[in-house]
N, C-alpha and C positions, 0 to 999 in steps of 0.2 A: 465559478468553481471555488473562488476563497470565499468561506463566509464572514472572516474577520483578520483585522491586521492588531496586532499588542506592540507593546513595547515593557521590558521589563526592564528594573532596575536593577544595578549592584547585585541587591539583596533579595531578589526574585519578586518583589512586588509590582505590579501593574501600575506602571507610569500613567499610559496613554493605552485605549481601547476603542477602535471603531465599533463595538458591539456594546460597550456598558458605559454608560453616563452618571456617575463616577464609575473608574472602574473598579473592583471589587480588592477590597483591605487584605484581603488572607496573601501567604506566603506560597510562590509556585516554585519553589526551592528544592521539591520533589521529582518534578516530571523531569521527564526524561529529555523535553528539548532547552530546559533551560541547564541542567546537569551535563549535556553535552560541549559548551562552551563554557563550563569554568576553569578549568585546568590551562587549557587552552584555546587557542583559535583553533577549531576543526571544520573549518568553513561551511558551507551548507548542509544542516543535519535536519532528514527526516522521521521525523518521532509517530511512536504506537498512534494508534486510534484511542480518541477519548468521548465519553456520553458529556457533551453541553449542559453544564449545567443554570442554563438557559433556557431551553427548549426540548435537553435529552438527545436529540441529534447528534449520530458520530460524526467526528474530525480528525482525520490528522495532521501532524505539525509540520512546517516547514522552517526550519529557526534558522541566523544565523547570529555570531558572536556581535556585541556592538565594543568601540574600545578606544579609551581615549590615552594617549601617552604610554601607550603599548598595554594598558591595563584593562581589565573586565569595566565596561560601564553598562553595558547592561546586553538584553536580546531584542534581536526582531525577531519578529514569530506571526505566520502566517497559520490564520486556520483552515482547510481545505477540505469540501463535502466529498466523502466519499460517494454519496449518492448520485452527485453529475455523473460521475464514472460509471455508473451502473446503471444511469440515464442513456448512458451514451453506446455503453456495451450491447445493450438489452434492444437496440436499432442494427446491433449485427448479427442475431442471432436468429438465424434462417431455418433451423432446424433444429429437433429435439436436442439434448444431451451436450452442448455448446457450454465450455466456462471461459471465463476471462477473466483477469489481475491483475493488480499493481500489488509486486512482494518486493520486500527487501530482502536484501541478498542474502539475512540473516534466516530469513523464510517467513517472517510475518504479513501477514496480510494489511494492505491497505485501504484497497478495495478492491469489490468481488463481483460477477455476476455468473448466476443467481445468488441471491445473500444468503450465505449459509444459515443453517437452521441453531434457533439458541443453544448454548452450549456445546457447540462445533469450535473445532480447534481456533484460535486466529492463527498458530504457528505452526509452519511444517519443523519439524525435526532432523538433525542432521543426519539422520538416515535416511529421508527424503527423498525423491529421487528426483526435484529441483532442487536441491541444497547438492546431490551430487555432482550434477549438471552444471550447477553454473562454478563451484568450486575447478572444475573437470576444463572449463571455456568461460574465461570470464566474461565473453560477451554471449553468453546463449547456446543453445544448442537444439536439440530432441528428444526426448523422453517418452516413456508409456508409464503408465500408474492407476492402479485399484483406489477409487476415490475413498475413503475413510466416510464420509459423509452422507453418499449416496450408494455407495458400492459398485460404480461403475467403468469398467473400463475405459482411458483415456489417451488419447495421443498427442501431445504437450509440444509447441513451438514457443521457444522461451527467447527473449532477447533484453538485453541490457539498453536501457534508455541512457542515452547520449553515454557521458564520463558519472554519472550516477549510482549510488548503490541499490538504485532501482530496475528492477523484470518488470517487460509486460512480457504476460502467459496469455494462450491462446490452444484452449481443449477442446479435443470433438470425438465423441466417444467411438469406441473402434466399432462399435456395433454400425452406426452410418458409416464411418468407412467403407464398411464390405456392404452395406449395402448401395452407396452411391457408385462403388467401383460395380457392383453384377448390373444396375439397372443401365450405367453405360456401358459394359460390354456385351451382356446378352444379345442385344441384336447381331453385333457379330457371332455372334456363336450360335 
């Protein structure tokens, strides 16, 4: 699942890289998982999806602050395929019209199955009706939703993974609902 571990400095530069031999000169003083630990310690932050620029392959980040004498000395930073996830999603999915996610609670996407089509949202909006839900019960709930994407209705079983700002989601469109509930009652009926 991780395709690489960093290590950044002070000053956002790559120390140490399992993935690049040196690792790469430029300043990651931008992204959002080294931006999450300057101010302060906000212990384990998981950041947007980004295309490798390596290979092009999305990732997302899993950082946390490093610090010595109470001060910023640099980040760990895990990189993370979303594609395992979708490897792994894509083994439960038994029947048509099935989604599954890792979102943050802010409603971005981490990973998806199936992967949405280019230029589909990565972020749901706070109108949402996950960004409702989990505002509503901070460990999850139930929902229904018209996909944006595919236009399909959905019935949503949302849960918060451990103490995390992360949901897994788990969709199945209502159209199999009514049909998995007639094909098991019809014979009573």
């Amino acid at each position: 699942m991780v395709q690489s571990l960093w290590v950044y400095d002070q000053d956002g530069h790559a120390a140490v890289s399992s993935r690049a031999h040196p690792p790469p000169t430029q300043s990651f003083t931008d992204r959002d998982f080294y931006l999450a630990h300057v101010k302060e310690d906000s212990g384990t932050y998981y950041g947007k999806v980004y295309n490798s620029t390596f290979n092009g392959q999305p990732f997302f980040t899993v950082s946390r602050r490093i610090t010595h004498g109470g001060a910023l000395a640099g980040v760990l930073e895990l990189s993370v395929l979303p594609s395992n996830f979708f490897r792994f999603y894509s083994t439960l999915a038994y029947t048509e019209g099935l989604q599954y996610g890792l979102i943050r609670e802010d409603g971005t996407f981490l990973a998806r199955y199936p992967v949405a089509p280019p230029g589909a949202t990565d972020r749901l909006d706070e109108n949402s009706n996950f960004r409702r839900t989990v505002i509503a019960n901070k460990t999850g709930g139930f929902y229904t939703s018209l996909s944006p994407i595919d236009g399909i209705e959905r019935r949503f079983s949302v849960q918060r993974f451990e103490n995390t700002p992360l949901f897994i989601t788990a969709g199945i469109s209502s159209t199999a609902i009514r049909n998995e509930w007639i094909a098991v009652m019809a014979p009573h009926i």
